[in-house]
N, C-alpha and C positions, 0 to 999 in steps of 0.2 A: 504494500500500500504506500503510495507515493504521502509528502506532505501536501500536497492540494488535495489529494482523498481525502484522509483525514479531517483536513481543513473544511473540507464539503461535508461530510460527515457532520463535525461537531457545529458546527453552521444549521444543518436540516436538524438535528437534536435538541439546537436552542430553541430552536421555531416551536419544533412538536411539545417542548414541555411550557412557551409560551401560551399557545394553544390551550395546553389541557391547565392551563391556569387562569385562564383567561374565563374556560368552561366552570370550572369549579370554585371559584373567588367567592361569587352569591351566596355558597351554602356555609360560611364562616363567616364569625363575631370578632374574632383573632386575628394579628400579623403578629409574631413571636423570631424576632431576628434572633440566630447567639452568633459567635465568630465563625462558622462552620455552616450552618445553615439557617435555613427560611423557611418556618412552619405556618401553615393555617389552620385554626383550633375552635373550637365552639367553650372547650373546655382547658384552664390550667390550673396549676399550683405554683405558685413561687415563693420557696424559701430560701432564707441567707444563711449562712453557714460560717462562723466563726474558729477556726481552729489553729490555735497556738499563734493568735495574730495576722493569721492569712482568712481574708474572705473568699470564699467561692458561691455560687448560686446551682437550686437544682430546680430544676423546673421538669413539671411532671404534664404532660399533656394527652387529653384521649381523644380519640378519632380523627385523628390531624392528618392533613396530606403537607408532604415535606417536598421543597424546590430542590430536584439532586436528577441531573439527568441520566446518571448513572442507574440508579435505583429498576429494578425491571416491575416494580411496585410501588405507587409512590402515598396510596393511602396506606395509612399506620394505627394500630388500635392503639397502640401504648408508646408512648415516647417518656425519655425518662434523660434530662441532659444534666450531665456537672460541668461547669463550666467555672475557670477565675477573672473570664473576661466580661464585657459589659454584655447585659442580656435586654434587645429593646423588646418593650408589648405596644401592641398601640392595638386601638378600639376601632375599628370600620366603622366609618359613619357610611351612611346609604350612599350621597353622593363618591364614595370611594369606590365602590364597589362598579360604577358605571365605566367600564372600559374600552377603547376604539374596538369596533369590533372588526376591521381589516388588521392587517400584519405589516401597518406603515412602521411598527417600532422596528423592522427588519428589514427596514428598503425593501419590501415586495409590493 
């Protein structure tokens, strides 16, 4: 596989998991950034974690679909992160939820 395969490859990959986020956004109350990934949630937990002077965070999430193009699955029943980096949540309001619905975010 040449690198312009690949490059076309991971190009059609961005599209298709843009796509099925674009489909899926409406059915979540959630956006749950950590440094690794991007969750959509109806449901979390977040707690801070103190130990020996280092803080970390765990955030526990159900029925969340996670942004990873790798994934051959990208809805999840159980999500479960520890992380010592910064963890964003933010609420959907309605109008967030209203997204182009061509694929101009990809020059197509």
């Amino acid at each position: 596989m040449s690198a312009e395969d690949l490059e076309k490859y991971e190009t059609e990959m961005e599209l298709k998991l843009y796509r099925e986020y674009r489909d899926v956004v409406g059915l979540f109350k959630y956006v749950i950034e950590t440094e690794r990934r991007f969750y959509l949630t109806n449901d979390y937990d977040l707690q801070v974690h103190s130990v020996q002077g280092e803080v970390f965070f765990e955030v526990s999430m159900a029925d969340a679909w996670v942004w990873d193009m790798y994934r051959p699955a990208r809805f999840v029943r159980k999500v479960r992160v520890l992380t010592f980096k910064d963890v964003n949540i933010e609420e959907l309001a309605k109008s967030d939820l209203e997204l182009p619905s061509d694929d101009s975010a990809f020059g197509n």
